[in-house]
N, CA, C and O atoms as a GROMACS GRO file, in nm:
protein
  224
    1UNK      N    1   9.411   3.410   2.536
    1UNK     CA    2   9.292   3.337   2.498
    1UNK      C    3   9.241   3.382   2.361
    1UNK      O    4   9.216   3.296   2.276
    2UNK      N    5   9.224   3.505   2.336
    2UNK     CA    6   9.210   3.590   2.205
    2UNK      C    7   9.262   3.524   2.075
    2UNK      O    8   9.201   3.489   1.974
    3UNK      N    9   9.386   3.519   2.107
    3UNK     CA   10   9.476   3.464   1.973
    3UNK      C   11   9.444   3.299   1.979
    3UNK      O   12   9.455   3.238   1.872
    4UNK      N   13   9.400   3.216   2.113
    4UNK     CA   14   9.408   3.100   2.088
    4UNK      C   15   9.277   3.108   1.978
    4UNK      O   16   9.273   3.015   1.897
    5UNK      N   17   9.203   3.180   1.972
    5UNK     CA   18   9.021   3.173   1.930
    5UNK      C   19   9.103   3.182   1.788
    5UNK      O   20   9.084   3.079   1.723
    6UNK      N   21   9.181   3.269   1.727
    6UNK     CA   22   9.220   3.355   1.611
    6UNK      C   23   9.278   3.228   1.565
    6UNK      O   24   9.244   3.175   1.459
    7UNK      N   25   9.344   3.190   1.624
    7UNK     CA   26   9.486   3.062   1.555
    7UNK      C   27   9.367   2.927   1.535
    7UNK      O   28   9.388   2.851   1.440
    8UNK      N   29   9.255   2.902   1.617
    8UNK     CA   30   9.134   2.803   1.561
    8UNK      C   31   9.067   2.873   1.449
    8UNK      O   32   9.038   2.808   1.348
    9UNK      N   33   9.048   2.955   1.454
    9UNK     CA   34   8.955   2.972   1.330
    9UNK      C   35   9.012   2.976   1.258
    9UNK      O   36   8.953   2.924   1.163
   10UNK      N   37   9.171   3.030   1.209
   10UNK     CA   38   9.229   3.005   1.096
   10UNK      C   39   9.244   2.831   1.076
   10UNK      O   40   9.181   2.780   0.983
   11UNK      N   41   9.297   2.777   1.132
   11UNK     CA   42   9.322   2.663   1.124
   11UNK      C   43   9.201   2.589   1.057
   11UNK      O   44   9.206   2.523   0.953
   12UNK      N   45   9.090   2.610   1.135
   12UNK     CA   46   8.933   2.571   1.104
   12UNK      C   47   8.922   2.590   0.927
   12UNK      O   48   8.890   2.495   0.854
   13UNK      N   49   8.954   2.730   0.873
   13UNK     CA   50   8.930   2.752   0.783
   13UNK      C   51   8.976   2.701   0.694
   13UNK      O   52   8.916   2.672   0.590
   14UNK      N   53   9.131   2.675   0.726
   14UNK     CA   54   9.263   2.628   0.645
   14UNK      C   55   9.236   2.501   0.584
   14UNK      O   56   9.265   2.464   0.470
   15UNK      N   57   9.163   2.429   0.695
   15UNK     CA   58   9.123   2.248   0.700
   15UNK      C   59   9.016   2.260   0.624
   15UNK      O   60   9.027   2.194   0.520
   16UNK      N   61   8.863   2.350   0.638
   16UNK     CA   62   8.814   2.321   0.544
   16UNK      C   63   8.812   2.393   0.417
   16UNK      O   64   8.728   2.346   0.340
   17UNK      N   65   8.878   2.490   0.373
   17UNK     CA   66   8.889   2.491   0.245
   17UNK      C   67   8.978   2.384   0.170
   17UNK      O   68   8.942   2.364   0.055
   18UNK      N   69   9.082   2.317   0.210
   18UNK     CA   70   9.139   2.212   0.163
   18UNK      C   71   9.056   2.078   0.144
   18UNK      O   72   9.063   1.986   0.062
   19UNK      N   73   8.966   2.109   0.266
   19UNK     CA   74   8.877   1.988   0.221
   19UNK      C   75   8.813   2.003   0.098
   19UNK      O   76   8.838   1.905   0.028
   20UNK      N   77   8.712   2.118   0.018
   20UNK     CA   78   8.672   2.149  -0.067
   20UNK      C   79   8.766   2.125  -0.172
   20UNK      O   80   8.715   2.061  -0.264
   21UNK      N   81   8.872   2.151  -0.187
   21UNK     CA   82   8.994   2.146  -0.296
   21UNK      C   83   8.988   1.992  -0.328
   21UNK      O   84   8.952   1.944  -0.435
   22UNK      N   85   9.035   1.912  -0.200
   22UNK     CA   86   9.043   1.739  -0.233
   22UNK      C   87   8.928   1.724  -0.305
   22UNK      O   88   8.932   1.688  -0.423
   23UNK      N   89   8.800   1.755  -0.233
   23UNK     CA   90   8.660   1.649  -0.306
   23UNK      C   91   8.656   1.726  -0.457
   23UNK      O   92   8.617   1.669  -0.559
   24UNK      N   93   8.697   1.850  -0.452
   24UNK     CA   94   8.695   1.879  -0.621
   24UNK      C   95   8.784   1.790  -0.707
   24UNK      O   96   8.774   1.774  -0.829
   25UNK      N   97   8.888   1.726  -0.612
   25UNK     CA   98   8.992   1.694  -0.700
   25UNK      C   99   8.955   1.531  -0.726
   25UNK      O  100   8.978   1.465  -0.828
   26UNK      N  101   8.893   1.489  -0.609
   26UNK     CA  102   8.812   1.315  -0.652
   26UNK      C  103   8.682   1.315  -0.756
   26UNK      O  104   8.645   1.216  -0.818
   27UNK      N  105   8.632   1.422  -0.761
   27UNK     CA  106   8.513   1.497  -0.804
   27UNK      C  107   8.568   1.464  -0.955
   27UNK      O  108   8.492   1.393  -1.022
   28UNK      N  109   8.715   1.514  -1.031
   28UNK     CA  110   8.706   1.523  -1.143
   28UNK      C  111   8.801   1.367  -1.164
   28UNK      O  112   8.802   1.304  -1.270
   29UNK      N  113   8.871   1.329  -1.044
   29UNK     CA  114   8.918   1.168  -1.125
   29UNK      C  115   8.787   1.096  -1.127
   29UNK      O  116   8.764   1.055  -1.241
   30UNK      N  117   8.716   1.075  -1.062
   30UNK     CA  118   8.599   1.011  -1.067
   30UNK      C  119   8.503   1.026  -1.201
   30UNK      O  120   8.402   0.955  -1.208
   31UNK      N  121   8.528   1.104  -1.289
   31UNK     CA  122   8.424   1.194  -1.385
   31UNK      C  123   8.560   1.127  -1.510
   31UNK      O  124   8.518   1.066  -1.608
   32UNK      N  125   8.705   1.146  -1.495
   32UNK     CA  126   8.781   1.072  -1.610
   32UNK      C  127   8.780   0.917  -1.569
   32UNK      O  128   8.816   0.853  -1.668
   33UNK      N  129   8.755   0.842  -1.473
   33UNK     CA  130   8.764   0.734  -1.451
   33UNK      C  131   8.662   0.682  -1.505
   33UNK      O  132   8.664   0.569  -1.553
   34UNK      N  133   8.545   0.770  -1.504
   34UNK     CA  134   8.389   0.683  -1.552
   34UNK      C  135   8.454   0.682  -1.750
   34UNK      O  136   8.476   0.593  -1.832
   35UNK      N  137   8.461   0.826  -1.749
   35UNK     CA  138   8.473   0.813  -1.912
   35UNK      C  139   8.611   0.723  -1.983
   35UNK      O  140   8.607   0.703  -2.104
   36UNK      N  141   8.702   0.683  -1.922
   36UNK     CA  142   8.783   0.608  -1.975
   36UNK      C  143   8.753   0.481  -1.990
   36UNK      O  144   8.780   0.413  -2.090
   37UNK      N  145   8.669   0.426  -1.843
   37UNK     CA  146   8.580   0.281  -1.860
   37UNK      C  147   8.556   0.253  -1.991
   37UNK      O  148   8.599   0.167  -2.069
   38UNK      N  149   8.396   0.438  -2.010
   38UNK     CA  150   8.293   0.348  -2.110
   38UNK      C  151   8.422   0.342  -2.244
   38UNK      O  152   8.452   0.251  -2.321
   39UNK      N  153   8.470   0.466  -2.229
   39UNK     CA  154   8.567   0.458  -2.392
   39UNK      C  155   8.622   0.338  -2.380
   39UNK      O  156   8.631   0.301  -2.496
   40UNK      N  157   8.650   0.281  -2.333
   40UNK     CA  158   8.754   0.114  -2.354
   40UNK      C  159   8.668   0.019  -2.412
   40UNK      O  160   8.692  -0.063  -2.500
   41UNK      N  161   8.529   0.049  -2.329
   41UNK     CA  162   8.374  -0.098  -2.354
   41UNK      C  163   8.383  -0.054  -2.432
   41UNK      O  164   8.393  -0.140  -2.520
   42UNK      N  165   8.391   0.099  -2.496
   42UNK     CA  166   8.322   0.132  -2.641
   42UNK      C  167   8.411   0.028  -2.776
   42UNK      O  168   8.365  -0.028  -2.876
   43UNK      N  169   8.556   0.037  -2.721
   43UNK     CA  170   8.704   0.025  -2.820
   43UNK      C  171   8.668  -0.143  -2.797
   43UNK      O  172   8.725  -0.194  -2.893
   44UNK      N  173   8.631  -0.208  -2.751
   44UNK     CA  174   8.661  -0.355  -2.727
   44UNK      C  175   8.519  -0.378  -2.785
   44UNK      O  176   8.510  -0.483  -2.848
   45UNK      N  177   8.382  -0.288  -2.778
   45UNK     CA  178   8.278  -0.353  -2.852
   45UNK      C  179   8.289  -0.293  -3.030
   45UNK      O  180   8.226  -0.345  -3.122
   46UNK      N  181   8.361  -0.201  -3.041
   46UNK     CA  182   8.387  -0.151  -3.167
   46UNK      C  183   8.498  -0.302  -3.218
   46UNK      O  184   8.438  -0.378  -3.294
   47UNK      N  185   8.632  -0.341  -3.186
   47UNK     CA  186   8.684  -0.436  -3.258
   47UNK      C  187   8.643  -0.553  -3.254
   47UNK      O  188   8.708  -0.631  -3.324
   48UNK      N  189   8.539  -0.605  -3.184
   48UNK     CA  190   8.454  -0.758  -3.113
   48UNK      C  191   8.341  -0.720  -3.264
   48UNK      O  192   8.309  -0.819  -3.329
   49UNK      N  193   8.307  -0.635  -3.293
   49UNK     CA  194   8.206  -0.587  -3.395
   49UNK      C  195   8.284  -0.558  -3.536
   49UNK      O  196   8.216  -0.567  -3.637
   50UNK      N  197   8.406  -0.527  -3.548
   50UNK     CA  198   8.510  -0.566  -3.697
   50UNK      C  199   8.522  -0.691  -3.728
   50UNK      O  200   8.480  -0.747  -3.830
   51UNK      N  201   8.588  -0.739  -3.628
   51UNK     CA  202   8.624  -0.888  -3.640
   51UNK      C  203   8.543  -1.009  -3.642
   51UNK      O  204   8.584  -1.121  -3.670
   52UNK      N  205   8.419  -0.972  -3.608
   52UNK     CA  206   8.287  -1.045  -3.642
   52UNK      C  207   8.216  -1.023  -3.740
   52UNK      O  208   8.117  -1.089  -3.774
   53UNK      N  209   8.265  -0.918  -3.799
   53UNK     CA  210   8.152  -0.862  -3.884
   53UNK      C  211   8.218  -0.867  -4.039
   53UNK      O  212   8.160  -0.847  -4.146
   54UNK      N  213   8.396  -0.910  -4.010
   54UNK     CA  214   8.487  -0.934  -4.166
   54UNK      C  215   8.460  -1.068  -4.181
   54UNK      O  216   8.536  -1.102  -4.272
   55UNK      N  217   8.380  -1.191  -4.137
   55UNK     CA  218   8.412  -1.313  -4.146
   55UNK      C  219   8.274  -1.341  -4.229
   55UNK      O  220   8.264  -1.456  -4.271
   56UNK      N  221   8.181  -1.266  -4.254
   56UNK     CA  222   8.048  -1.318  -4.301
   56UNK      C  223   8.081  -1.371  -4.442
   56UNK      O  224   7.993  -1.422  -4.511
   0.00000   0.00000   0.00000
């Protein structure tokens, strides 16, 4: 019974420190996903703003 308690709590532990690892790891695509968005709006309102702005 001893070791069954020992072999859950490792296990317990195993599961949630991995959990911590994943959400760090959605944690930082989520943080390059936002900034690649705005950089693109930025790149598409930067050449929408050349190309409008060579015709005056």
């Amino acid at each position: 019974m001893r070791l069954f308690i020992l072999s859950l709590v490792c296990f317990l532990a195993f599961c949630l420190g991995s959990c911590s690892v994943v959400e760090g790891i959605f944690k930082a695509g989520m943080v390059w996903g936002i900034l690649l968005v705005v950089g693109f709006i930025a790149l598409i309102i930067f050449i929408i703003a050349k190309v409008s702005g060579g015709r005056k």
